[in-house]
N, CA, C and O atoms as CSV, one atom per row, in Angstrom:
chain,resi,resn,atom,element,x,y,z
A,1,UNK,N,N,-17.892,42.661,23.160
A,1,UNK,CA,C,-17.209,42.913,21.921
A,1,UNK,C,C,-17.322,41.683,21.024
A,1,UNK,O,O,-17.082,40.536,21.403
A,2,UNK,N,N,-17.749,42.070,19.677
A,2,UNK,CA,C,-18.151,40.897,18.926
A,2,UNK,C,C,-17.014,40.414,17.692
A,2,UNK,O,O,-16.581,41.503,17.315
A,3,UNK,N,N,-16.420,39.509,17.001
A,3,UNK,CA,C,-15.498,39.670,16.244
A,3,UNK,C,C,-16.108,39.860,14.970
A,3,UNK,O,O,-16.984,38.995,14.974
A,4,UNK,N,N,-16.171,40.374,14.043
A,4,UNK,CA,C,-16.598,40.855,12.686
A,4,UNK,C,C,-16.428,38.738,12.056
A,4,UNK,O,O,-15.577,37.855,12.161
A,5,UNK,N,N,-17.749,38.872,11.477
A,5,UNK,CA,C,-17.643,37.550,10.562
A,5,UNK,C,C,-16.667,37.181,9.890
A,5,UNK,O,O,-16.343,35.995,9.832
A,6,UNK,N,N,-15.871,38.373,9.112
A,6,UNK,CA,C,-14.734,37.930,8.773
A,6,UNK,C,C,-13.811,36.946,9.180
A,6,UNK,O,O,-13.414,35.838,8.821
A,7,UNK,N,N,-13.574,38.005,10.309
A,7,UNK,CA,C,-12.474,37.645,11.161
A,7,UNK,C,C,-12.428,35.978,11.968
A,7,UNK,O,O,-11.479,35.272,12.308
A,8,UNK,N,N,-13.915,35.794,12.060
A,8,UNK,CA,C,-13.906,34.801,12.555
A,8,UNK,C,C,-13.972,33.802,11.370
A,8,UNK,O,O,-14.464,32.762,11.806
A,9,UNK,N,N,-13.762,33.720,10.424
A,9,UNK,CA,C,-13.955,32.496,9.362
A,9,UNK,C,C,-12.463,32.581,9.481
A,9,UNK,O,O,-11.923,31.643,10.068
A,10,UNK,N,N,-11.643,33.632,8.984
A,10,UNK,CA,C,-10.425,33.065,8.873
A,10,UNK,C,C,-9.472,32.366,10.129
A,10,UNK,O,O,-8.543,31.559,10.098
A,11,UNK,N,N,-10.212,33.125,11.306
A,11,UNK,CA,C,-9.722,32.138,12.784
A,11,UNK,C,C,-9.986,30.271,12.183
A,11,UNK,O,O,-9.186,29.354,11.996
A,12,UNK,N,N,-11.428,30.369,12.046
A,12,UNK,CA,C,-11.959,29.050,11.898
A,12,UNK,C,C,-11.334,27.992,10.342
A,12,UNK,O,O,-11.480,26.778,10.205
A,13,UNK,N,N,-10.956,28.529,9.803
A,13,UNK,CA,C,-10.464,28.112,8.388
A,13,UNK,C,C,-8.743,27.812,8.724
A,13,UNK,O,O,-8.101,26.869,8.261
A,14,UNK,N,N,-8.156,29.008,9.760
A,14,UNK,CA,C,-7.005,28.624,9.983
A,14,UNK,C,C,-6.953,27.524,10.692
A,14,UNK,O,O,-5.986,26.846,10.344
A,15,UNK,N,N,-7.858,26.822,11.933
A,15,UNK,CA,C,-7.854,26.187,13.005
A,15,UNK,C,C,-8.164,25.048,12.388
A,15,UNK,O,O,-7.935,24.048,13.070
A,16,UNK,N,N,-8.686,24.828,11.140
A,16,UNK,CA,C,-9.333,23.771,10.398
A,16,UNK,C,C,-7.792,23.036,9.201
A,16,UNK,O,O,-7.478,21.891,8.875
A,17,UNK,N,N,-7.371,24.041,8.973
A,17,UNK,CA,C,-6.020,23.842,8.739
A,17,UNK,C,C,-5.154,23.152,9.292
A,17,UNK,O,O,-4.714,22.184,8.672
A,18,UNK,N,N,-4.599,23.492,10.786
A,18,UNK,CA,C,-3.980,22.873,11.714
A,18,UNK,C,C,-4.192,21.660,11.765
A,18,UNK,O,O,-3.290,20.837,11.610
A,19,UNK,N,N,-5.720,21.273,12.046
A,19,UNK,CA,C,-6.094,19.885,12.068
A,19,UNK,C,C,-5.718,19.152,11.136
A,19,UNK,O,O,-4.967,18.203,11.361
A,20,UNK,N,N,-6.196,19.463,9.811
A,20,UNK,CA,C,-6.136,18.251,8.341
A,20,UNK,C,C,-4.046,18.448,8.483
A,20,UNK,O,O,-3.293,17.475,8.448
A,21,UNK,N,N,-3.693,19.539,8.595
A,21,UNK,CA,C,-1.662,19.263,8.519
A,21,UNK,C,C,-1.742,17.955,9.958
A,21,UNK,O,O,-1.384,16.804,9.708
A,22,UNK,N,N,-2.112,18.234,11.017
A,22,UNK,CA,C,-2.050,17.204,12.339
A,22,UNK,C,C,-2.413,15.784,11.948
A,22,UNK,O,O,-1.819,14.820,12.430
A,23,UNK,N,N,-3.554,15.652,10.927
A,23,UNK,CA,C,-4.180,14.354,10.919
A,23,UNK,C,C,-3.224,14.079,9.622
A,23,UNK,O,O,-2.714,12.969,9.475
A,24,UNK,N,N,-3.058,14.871,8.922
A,24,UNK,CA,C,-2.047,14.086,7.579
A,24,UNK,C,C,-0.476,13.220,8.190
A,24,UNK,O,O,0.162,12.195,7.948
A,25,UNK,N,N,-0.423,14.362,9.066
A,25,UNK,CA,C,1.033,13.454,9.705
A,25,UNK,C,C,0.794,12.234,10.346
A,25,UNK,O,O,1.354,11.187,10.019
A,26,UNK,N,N,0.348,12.291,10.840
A,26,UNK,CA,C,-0.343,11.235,11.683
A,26,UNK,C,C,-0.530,9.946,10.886
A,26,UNK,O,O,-0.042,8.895,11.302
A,27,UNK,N,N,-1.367,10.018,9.519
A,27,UNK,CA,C,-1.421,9.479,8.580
A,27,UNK,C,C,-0.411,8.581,7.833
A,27,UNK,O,O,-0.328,7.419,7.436
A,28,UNK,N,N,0.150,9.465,7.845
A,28,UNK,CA,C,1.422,9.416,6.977
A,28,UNK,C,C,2.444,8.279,7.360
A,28,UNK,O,O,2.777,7.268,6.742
A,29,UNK,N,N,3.025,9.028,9.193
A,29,UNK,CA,C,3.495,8.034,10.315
A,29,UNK,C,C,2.928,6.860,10.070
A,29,UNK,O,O,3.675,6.018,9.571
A,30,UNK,N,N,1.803,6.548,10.279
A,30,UNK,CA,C,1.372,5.218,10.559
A,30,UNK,C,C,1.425,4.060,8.955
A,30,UNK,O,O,1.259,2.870,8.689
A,31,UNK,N,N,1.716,5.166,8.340
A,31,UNK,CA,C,1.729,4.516,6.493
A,31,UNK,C,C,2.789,4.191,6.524
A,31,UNK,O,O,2.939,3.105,5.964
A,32,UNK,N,N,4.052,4.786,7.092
A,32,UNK,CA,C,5.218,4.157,7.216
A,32,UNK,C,C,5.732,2.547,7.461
A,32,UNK,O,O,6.614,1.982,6.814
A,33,UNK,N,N,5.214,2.175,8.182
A,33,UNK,CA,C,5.302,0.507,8.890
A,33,UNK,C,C,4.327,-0.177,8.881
A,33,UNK,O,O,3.368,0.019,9.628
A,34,UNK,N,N,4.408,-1.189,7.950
A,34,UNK,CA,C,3.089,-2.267,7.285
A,34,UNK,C,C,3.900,-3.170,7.995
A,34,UNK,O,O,5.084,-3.423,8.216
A,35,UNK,N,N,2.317,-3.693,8.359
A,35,UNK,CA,C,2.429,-5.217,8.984
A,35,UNK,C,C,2.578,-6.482,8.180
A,35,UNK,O,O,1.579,-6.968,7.650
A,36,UNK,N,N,3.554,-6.948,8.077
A,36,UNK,CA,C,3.598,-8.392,6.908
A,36,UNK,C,C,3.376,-9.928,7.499
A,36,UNK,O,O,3.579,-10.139,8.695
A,37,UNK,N,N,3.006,-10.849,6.727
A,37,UNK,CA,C,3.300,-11.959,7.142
A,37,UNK,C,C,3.856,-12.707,5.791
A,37,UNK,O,O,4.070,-12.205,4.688
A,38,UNK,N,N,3.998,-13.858,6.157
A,38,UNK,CA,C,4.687,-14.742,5.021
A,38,UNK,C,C,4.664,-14.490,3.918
A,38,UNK,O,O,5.650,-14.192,3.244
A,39,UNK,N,N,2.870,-14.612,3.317
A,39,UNK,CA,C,2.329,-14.419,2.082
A,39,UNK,C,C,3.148,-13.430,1.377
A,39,UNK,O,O,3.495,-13.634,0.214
A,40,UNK,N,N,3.568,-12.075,2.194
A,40,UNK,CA,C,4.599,-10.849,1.998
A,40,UNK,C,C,5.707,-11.331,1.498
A,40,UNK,O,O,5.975,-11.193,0.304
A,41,UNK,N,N,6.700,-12.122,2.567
A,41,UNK,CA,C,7.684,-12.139,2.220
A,41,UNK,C,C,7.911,-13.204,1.194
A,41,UNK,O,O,9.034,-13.080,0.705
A,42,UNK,N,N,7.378,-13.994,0.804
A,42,UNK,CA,C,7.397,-14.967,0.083
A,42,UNK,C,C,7.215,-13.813,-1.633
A,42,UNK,O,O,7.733,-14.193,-2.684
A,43,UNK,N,N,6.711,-12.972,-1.572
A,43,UNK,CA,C,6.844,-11.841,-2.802
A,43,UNK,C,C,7.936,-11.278,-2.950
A,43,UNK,O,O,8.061,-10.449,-3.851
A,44,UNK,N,N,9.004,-11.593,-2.092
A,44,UNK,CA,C,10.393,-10.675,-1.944
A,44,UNK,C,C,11.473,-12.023,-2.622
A,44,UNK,O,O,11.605,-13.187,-2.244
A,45,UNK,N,N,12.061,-11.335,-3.647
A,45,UNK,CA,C,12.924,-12.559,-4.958
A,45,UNK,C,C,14.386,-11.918,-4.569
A,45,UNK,O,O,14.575,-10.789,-4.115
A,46,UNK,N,N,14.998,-12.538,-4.750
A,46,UNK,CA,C,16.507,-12.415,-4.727
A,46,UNK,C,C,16.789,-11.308,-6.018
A,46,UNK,O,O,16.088,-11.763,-6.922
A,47,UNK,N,N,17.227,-10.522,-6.350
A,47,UNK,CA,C,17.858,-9.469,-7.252
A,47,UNK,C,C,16.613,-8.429,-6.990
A,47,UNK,O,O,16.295,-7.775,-7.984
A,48,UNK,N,N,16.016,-8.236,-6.032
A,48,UNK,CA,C,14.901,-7.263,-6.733
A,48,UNK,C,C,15.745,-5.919,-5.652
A,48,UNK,O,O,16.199,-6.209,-4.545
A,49,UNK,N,N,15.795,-4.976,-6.036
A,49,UNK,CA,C,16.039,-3.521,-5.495
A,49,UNK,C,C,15.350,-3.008,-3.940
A,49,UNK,O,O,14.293,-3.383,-3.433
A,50,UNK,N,N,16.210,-2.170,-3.489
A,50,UNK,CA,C,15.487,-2.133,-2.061
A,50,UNK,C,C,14.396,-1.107,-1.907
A,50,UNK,O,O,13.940,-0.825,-0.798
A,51,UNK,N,N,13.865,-0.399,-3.332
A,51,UNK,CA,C,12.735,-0.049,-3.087
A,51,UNK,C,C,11.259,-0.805,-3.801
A,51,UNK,O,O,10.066,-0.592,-3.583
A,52,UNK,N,N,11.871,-1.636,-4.609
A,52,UNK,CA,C,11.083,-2.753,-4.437
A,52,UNK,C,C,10.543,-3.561,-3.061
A,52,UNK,O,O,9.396,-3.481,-2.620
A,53,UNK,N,N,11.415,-4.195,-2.604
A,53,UNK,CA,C,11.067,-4.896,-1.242
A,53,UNK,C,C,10.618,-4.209,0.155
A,53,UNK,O,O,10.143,-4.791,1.130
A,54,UNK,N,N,10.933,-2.595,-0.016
A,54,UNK,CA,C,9.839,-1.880,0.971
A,54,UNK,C,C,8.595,-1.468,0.311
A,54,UNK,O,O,7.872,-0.964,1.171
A,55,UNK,N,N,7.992,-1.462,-0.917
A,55,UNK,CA,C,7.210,-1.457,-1.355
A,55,UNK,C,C,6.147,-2.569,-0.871
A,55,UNK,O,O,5.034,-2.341,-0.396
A,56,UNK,N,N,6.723,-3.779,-1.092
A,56,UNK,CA,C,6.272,-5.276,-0.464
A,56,UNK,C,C,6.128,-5.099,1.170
A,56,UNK,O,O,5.117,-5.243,1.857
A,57,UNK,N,N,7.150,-4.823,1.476
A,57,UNK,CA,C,7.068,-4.724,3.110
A,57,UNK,C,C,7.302,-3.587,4.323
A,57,UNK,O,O,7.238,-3.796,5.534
A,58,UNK,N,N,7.588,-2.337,3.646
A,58,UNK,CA,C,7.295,-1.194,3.973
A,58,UNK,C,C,9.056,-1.299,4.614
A,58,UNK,O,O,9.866,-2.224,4.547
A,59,UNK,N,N,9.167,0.187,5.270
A,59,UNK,CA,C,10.575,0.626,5.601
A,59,UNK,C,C,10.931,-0.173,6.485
A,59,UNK,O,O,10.044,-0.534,7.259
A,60,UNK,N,N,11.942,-0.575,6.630
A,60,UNK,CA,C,12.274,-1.258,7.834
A,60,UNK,C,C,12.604,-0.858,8.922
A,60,UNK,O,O,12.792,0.353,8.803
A,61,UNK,N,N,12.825,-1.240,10.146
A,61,UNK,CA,C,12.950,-0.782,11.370
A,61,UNK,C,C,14.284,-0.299,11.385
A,61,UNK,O,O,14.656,0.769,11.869
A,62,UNK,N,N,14.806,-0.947,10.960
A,62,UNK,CA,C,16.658,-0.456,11.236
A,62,UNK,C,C,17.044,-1.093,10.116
A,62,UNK,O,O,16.693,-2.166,9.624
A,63,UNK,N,N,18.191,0.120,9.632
A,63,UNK,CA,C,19.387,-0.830,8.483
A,63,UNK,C,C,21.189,-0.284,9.395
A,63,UNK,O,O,21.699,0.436,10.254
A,64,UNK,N,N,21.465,-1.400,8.257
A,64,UNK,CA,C,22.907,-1.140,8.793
A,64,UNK,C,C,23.506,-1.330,7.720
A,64,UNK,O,O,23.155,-2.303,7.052
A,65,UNK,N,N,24.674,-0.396,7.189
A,65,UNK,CA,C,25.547,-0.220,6.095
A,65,UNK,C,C,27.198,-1.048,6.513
A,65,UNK,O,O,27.848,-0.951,7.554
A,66,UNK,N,N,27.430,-1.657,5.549
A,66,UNK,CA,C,28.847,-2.427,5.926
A,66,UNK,C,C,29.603,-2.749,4.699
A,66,UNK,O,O,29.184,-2.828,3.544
A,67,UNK,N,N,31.033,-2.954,5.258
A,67,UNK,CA,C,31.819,-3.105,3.724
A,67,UNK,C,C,32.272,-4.939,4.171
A,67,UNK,O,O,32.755,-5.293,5.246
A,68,UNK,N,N,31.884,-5.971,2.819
A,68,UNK,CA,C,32.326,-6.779,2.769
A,68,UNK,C,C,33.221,-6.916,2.133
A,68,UNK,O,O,33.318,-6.191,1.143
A,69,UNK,N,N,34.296,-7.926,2.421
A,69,UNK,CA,C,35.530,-8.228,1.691
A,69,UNK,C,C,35.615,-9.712,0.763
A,69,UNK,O,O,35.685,-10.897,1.089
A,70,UNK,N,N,35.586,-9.224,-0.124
A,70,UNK,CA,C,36.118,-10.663,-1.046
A,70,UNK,C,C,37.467,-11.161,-0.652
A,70,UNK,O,O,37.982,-10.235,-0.025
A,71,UNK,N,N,38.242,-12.104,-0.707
A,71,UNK,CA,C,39.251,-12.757,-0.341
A,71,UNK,C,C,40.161,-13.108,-1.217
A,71,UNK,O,O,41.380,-13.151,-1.053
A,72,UNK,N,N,38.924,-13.611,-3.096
A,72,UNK,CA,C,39.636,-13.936,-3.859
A,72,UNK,C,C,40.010,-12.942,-5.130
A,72,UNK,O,O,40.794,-13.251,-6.027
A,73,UNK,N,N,39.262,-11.633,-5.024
A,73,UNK,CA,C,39.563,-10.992,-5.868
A,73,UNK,C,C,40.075,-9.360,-5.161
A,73,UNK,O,O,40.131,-8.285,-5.758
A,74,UNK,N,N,40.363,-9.619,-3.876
A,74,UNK,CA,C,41.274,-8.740,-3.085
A,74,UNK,C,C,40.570,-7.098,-3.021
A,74,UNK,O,O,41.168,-6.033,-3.174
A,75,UNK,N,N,39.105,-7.325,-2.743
A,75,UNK,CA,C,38.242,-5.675,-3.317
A,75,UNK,C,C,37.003,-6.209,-1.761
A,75,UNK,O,O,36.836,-7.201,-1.052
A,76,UNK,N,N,36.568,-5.193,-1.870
A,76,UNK,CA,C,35.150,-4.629,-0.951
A,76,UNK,C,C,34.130,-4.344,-2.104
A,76,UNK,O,O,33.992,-4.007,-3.279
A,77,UNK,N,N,33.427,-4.768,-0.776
A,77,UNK,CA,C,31.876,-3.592,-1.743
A,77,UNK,C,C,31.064,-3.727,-0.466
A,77,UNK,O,O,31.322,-4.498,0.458
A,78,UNK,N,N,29.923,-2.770,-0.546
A,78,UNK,CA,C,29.149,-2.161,0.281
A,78,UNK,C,C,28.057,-3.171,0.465
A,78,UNK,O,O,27.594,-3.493,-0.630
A,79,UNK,N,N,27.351,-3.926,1.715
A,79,UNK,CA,C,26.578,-4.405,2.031
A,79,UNK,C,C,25.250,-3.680,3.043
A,79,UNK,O,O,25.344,-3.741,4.268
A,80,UNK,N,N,24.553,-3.292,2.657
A,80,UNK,CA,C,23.413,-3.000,3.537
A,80,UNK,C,C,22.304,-4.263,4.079
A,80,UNK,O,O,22.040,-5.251,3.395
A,81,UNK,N,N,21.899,-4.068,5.052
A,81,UNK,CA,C,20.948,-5.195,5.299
A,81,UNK,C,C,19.830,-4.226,6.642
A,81,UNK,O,O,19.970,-3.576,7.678
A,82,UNK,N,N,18.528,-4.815,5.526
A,82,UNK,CA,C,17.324,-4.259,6.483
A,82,UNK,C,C,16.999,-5.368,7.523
A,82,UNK,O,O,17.338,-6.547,7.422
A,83,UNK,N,N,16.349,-4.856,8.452
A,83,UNK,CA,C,16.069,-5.694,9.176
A,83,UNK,C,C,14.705,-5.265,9.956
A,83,UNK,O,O,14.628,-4.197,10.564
A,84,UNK,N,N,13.607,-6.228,9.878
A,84,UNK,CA,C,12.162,-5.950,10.480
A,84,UNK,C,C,11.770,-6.744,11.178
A,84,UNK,O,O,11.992,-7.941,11.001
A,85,UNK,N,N,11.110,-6.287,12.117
A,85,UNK,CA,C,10.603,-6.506,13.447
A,85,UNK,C,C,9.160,-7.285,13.676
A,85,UNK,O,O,8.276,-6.480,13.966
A,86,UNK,N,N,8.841,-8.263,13.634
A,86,UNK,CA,C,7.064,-8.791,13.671
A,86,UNK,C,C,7.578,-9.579,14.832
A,86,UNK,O,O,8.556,-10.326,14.857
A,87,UNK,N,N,6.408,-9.157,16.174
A,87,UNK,CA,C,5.715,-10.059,17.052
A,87,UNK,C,C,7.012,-11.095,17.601
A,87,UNK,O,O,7.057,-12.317,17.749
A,88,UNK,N,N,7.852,-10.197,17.785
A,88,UNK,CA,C,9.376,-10.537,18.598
A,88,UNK,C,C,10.263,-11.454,17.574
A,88,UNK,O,O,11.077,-12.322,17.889
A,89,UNK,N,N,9.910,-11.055,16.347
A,89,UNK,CA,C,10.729,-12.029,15.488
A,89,UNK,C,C,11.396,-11.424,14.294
A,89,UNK,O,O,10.670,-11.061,13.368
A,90,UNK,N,N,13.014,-11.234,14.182
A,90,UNK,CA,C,13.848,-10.495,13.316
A,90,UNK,C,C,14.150,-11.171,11.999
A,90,UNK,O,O,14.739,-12.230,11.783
A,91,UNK,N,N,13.507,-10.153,11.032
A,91,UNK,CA,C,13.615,-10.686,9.327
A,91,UNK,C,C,15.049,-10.083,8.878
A,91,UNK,O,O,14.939,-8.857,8.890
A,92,UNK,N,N,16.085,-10.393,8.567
A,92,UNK,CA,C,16.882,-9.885,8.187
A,92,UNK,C,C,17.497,-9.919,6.617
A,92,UNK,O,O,17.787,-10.942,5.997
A,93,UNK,N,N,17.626,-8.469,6.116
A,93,UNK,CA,C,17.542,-8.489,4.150
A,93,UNK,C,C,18.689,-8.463,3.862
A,93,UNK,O,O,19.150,-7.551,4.548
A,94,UNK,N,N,19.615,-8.962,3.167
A,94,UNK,CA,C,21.074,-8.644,2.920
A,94,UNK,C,C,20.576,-7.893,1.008
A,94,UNK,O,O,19.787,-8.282,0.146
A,95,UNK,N,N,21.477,-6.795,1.094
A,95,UNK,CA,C,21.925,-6.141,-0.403
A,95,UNK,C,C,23.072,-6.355,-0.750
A,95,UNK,O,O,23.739,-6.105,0.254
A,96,UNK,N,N,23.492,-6.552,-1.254
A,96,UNK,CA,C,25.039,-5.994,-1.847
A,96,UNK,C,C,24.825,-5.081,-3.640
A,96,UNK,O,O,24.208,-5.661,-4.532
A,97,UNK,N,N,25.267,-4.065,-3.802
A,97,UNK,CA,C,24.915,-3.451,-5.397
A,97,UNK,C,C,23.494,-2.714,-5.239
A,97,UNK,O,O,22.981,-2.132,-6.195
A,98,UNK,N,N,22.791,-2.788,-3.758
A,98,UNK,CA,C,21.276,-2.029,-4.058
A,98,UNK,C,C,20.453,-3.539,-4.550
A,98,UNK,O,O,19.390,-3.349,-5.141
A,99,UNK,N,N,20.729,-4.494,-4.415
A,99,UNK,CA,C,19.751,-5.239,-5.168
A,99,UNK,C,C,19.950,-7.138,-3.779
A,99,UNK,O,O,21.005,-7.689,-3.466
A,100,UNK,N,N,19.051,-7.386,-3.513
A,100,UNK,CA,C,18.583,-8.327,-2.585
A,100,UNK,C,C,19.684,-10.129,-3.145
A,100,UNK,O,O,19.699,-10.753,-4.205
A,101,UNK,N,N,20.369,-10.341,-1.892
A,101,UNK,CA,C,21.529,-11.328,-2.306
A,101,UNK,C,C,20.317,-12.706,-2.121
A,101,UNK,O,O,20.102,-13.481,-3.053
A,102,UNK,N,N,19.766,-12.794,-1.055
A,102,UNK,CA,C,18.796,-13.731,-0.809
A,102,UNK,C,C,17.143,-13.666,-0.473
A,102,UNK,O,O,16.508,-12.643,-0.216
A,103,UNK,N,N,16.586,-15.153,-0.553
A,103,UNK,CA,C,14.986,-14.950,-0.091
A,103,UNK,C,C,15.046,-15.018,1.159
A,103,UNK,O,O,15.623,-15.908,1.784
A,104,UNK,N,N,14.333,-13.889,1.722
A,104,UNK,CA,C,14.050,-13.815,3.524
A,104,UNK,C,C,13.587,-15.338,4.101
A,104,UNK,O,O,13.277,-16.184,3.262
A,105,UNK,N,N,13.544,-15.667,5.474
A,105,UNK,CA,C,13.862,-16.573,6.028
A,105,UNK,C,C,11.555,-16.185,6.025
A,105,UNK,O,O,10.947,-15.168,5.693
A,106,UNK,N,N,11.253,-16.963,6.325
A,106,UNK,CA,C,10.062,-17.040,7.107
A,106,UNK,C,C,9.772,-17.001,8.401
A,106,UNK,O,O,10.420,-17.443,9.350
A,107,UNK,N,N,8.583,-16.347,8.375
A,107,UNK,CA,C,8.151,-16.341,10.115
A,107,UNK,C,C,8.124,-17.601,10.255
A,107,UNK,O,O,8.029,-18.529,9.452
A,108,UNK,N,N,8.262,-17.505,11.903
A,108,UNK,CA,C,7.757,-19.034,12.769
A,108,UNK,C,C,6.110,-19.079,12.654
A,108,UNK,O,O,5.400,-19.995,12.239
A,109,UNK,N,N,5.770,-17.869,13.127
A,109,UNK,CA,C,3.635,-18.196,13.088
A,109,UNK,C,C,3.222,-17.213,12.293
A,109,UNK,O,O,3.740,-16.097,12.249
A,110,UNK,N,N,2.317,-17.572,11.667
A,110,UNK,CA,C,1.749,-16.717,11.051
A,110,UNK,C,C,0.300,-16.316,11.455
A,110,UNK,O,O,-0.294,-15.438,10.830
């Protein structure tokens, strides 16, 4: 029993499908997490926004959301800080307002 040409292009067109959706993810995943070194972080300025600085250095591995307290004007506000991972060594980003309080520390090696 033979499958009509048809039938078999759209098998083959569907199966060709599967692949390019499989390899786009794949793609995609690995576009997620850029490798930085100094030269990187040394592009990352104090006030710049946090989709600025994953732009520079891609998403970070982990964030953590927190409320800091002022002391002298008796209020909170929201602190996030990214934090990325190179070759056993933790970069850590402080925000406060969405926008970068300091310049990242530097790697030890580059």
């Amino acid at each position: 029993m033979q499958v009509e040409p048809k039938k078999r292009c759209e098998r083959l067109n569907r199966s060709y499908k599967n692949v390019v959706v499989a390899m786009s993810a794949i793609f995609a995943i690995a576009a997620c997490h850029k490798e930085f070194r100094n030269r990187n972080l040394e592009q990352v300025k104090p006030n710049m926004t946090q989709k600025e600085v994953e732009s520079i250095l891609g998403s970070p591995d982990r964030t953590e959301k927190s409320e800091a307290e002022f002391e002298t004007q008796k209020k909170t506000t929201g602190v996030t800080r990214y934090y990325y991972e190179h070759k056993g060594q933790t970069i850590e980003l402080r925000f406060q307002n969405g926008r970068l309080i300091s310049r990242p520390d530097r790697l030890k090696e580059d």
